[in-house]
C-alpha positions in Angstrom: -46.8 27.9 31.4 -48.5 25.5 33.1 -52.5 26.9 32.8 -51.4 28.2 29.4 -53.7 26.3 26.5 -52.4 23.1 25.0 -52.4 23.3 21.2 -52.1 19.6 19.2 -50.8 20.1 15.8 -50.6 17.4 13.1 -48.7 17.4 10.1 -48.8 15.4 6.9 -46.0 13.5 5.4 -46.3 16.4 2.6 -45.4 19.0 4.6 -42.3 17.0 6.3 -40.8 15.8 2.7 -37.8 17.3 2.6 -35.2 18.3 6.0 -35.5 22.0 4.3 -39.5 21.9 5.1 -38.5 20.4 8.4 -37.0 23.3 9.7 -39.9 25.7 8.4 -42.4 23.6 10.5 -40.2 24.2 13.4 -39.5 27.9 12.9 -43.6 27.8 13.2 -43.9 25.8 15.8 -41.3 28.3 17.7 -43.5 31.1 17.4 -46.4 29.4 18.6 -44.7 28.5 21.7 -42.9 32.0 22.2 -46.7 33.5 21.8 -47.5 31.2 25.5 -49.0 28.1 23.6 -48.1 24.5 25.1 -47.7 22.9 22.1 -47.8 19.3 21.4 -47.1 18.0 17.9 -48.4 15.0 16.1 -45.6 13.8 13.0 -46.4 11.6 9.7 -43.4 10.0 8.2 -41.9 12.0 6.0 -43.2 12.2 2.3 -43.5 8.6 0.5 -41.5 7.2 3.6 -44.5 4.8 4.4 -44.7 3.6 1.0 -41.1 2.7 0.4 -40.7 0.8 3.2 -44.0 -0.8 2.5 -42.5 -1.7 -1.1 -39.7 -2.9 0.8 -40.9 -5.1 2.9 -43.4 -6.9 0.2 -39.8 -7.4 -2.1 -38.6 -8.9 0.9 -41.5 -11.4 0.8 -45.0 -11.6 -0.6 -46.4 -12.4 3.0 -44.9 -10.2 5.3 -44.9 -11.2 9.3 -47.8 -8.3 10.5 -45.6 -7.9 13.8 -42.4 -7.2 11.8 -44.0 -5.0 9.2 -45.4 -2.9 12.1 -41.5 -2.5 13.5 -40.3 -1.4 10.3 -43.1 1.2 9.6 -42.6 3.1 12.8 -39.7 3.8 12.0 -40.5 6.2 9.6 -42.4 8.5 11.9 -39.4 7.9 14.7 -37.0 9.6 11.7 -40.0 12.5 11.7 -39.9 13.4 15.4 -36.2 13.3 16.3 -35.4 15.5 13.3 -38.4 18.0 13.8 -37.2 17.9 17.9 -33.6 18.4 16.8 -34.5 21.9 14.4 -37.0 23.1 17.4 -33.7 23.1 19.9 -32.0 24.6 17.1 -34.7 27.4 17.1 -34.0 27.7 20.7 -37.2 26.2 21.8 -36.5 23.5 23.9 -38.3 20.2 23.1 -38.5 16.6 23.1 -39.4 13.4 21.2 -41.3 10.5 22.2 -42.1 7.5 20.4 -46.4 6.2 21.0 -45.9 4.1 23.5 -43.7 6.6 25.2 -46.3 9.2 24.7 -49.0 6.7 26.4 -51.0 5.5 23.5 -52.6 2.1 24.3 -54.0 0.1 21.3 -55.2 -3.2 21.3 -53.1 -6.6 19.8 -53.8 -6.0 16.5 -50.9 -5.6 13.9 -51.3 -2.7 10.8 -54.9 -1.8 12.5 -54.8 -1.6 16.0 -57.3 0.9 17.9 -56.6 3.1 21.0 -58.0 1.9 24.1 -56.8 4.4 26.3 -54.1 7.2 26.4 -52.6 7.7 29.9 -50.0 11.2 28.6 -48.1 11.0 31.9 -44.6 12.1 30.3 -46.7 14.3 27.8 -48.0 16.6 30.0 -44.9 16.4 32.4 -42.7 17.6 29.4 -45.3 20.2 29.0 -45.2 21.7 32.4 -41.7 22.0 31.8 -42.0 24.4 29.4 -41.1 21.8 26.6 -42.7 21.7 22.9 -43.3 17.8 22.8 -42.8 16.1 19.0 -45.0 12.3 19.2 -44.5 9.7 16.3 -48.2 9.0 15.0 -49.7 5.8 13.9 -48.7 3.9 16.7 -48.9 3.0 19.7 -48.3 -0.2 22.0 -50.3 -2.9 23.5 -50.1 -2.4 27.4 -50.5 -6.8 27.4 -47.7 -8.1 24.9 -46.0 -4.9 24.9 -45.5 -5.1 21.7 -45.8 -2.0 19.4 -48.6 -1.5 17.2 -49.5 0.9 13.9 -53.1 2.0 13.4 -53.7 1.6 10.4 -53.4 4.5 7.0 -54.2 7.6 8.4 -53.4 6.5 11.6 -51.5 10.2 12.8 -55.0 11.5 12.4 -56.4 9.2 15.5 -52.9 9.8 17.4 -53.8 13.7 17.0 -57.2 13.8 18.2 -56.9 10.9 20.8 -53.9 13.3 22.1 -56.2 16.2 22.2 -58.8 14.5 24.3 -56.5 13.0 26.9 -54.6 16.0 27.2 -58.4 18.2 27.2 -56.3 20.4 24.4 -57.9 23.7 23.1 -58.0 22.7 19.6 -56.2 20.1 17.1 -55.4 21.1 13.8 -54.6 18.6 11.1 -52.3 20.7 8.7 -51.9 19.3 5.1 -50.5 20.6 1.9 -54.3 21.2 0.5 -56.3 23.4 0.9 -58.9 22.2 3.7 -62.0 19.6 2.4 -62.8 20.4 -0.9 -66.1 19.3 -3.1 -63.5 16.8 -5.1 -60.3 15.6 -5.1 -58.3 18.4 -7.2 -56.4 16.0 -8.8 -59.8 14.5 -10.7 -61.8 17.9 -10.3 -59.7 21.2 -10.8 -62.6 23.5 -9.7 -63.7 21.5 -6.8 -64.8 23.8 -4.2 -62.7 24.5 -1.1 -65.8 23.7 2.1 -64.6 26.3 5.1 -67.5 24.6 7.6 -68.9 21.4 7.7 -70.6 19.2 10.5 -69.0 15.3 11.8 -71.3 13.5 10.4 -71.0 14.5 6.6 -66.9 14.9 7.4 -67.1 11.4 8.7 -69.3 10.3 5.8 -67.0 11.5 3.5 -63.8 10.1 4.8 -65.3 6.6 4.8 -66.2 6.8 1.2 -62.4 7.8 0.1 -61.7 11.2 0.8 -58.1 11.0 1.7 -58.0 14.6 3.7 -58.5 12.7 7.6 -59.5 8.8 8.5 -63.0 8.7 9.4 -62.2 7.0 12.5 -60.4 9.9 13.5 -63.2 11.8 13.0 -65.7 9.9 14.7 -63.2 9.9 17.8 -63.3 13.8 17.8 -67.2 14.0 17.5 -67.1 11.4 20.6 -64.7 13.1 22.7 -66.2 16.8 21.8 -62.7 17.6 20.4 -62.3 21.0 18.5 -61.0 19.7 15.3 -59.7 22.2 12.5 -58.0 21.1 8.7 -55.2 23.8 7.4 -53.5 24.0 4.7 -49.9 24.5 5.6 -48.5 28.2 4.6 -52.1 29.8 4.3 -53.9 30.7 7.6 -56.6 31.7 5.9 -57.3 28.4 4.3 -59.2 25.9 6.2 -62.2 23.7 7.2 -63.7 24.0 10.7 -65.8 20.9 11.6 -68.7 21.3 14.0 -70.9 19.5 15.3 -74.1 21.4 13.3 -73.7 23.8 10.2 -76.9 25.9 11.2 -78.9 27.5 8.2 -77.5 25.0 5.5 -80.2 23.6 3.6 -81.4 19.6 4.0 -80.2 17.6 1.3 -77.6 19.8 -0.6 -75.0 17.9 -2.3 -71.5 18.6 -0.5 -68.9 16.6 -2.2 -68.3 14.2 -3.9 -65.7 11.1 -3.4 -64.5 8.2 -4.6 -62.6 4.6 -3.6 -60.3 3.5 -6.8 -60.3 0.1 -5.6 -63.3 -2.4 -4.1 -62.9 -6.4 -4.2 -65.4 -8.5 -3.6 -65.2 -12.5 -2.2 -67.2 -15.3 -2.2 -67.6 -17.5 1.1 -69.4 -20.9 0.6 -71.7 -21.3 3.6 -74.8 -21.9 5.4 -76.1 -18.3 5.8 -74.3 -14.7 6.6 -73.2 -15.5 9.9 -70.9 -18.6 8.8 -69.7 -16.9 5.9 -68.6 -13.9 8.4 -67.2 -16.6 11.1 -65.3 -18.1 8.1 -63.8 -14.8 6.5 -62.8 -14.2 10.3 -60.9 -18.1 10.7 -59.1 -16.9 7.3 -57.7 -13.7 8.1 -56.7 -15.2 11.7 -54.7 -17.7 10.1 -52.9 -15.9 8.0 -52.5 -13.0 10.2 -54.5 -10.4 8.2 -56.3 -7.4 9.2 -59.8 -6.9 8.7 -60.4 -4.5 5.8 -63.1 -1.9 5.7 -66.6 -3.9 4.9 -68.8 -1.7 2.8 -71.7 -4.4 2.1 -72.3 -7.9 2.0 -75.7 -10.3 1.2 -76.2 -14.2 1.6 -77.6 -15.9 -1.9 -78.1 -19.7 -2.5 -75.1 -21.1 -0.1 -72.9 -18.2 -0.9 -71.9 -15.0 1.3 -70.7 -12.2 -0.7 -68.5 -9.5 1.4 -67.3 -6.0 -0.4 -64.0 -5.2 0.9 -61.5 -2.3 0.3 -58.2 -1.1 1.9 -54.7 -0.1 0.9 -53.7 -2.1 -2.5 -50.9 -4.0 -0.8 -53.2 -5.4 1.9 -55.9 -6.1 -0.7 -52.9 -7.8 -3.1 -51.9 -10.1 0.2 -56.0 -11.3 0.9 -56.4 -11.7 -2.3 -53.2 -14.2 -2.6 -54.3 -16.2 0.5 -57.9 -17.0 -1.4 -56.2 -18.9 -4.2 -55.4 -21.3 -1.8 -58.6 -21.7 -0.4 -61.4 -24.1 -0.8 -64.5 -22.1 0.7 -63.3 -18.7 -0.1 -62.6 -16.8 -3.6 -62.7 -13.5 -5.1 -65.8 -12.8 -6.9 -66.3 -11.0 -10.1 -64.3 -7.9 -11.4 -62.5 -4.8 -9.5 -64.9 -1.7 -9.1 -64.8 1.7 -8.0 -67.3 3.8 -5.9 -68.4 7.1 -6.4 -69.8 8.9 -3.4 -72.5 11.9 -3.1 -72.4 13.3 0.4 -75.3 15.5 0.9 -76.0 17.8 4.2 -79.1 16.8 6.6 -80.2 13.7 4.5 -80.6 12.4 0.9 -83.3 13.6 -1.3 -85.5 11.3 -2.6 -84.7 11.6 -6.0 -80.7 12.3 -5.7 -80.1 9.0 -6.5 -82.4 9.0 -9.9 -80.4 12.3 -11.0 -77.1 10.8 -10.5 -77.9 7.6 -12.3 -79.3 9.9 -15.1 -76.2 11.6 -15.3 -73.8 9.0 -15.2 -75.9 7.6 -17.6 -75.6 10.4 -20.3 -72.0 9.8 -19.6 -72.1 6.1 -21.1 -72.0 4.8 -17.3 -73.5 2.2 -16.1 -73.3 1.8 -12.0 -73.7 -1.5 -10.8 -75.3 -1.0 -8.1 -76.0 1.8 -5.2 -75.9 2.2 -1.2 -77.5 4.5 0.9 -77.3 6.1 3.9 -77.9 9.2 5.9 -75.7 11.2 4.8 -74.8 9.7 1.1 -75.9 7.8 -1.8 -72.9 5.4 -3.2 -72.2 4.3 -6.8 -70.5 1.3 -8.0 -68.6 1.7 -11.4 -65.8 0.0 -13.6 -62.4 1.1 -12.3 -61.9 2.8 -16.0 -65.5 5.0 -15.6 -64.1 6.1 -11.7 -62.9 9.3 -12.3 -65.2 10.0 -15.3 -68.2 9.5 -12.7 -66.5 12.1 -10.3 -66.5 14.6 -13.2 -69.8 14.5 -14.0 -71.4 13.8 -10.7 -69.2 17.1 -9.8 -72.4 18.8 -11.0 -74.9 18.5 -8.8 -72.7 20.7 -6.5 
């Protein structure tokens, strides 16, 4: 099997939930590898896993240690991989488990968001010669330094998958989920959202950075980088997916592909000189109280004050937040929004914005304020308008 075409698979928590689905992800994964495939396979935790022991941890103190609470979360993913390994050699297909730093993946120091440096797949691709399926915990790795292990962050399987593909020069990796590919909307706010079977990196990536929850953008940048053929499943159905490429040729300039949306977005306040000492002082703060930078969506220096818009995971957000109240230069400012997200193809049209402010506006919604960008044009609502603005912003589609 050794010239035979590496396949990487990834699957979701969703698809892992229950032992029962387990072995139907296995029985799968045995007839891909009966068929000639090398297979490597990228697990979530299973289900909520994640988010229990998350909630655990944060009941167990309001300030977790960032080194402890990446120990406990990879266990979740370590349960994933030994069982999925254990109903593969009951299958008959032999295989075996490895945890991320056994699989190779460097990070750097970082705790709850480390990046991959490098990923040297040594015992990867020896397993693989031997004719093994191979079962990788994702969302971590281990820092080749401290040699301590790391997570990478929410939606961190996603990187694992396609860094794993790269190194290992894989055919294809497929991120298989419970939904149905990318659609126009998230189904839960939208129920006839549009299911998009092709779409280009940049909008993908676009998309994934303003909240859609189907891939990390990181991971998607590190597939456009690394020329990695990247394909999103839904589990069961074939039939049903979204190719990514690098151009969507014939598709018009401007069209309105999706649209997306963040449910949460602080904002703090940093008294200071100008924009650079604000950012060197947000940086001192999180250092010393061992926090991970969030994703920075905008920021602007006004009359001694830099303001920085921030999102992540609610728990991370909850803990940042926590640590300003006993701050002197540092505070949240104003209320909690939501953004709303237009991702168009090729470029914004000039006037998008003006129609979606029209139409939010019809709606008895007023946006705060918009960003735009290449590829999108980003609203700024009240947390009770969010999914409201999705609705009608659905329209332009």
């Amino acid at each position: 099997m050794r010239n035979n075409p590496i396949i990487v698979q990834k699957y979701g928590g969703a698809c892992l939930e229950t032992p029962a689905k387990i072995r139907a992800v296995a029985s799968n994964l045995a007839d891909l590898h009966r068929r000639g495939h090398r297979v490597v396979v990228i697990v979530s935790a299973m289900g909520k896993t994640t988010d229990e022991l998350v909630r655990m941890a944060y009941q167990i103190s309001p300030h977790p240690n960032r080194r402890e609470l990446d120990m406990l979360l990879t266990t979740g993913e370590r349960i994933s991989m030994s069982l999925m390994s254990m109903a593969l050699s009951d299958f008959g297909v032999p295989a075996i488990s490895f945890t991320g730093s056994q699989a190779g993946v460097m990070t750097d120091e970082s705790h709850s968001s480390a990046r991959i440096m490098d990923v040297r797949p040594v015992r990867v691709r020896e397993e693989l010669d031997r004719g093994r399926v191979v079962v990788l915990a994702g969302f971590q790795g281990v820092n080749p330094v401290t040699k301590e292990i790391t997570t990478l962050g929410r939606g961190g399987s996603d990187t694992t998958a396609v860094a794993m593909a790269a190194a290992l020069k894989a055919e294809c990796c497929e991120i298989i989920k419970e939904v149905d590919g990318v659609c126009s909307a998230d189904p839960r706010i939208v129920a006839n959202s549009k299911p998009l079977r092709q779409l280009d990196f940049g909008s993908l990536s676009e998309m994934c950075f303003w909240g859609a929850k189907v891939l990390h953008f990181r991971s998607v940048e590190l597939a456009q980088s690394q020329n990695v053929a990247l394909v999103l499943k839904q589990w069961g159905g074939a039939e049903r997916s979204t190719q990514v490429v690098r151009e969507v040729m014939g598709m018009e300039s401007g069209r309105v592909l999706a649209v997306n949306s963040m449910a949460r977005i602080e904002h703090v306040e940093v008294d200071s000189a100008d924009l650079n000492q604000g950012f060197e002082k947000f940086a001192k703060h999180l250092k010393q109280n061992g926090l991970s930078w969030p994703q920075l969506l905008a920021s602007a220096f006004t009359a001694g004050k830099t303001r920085i818009m921030i999102t992540c995971d609610s728990e991370s957000l909850d803990t940042l937040l926590r640590t300003l109240e006993g701050s002197k230069d540092l505070r949240k400012q104003r209320e909690t929004l939501s953004s709303v997200s237009l991702t168009c193809f090729g470029g914004v049209s000039s006037d998008l914005p003006f129609k979606a402010i029209q139409i939010l506006q019809q709606q008895g919604i007023i946006a705060d304020k918009y960003v735009l960008s290449p590829h999108s044009v980003s609203f700024f609502v009240a947390v009770e308008s969010r999914e409201a603005a999705v609705k009608a912003l659905h329209s332009l589609i």
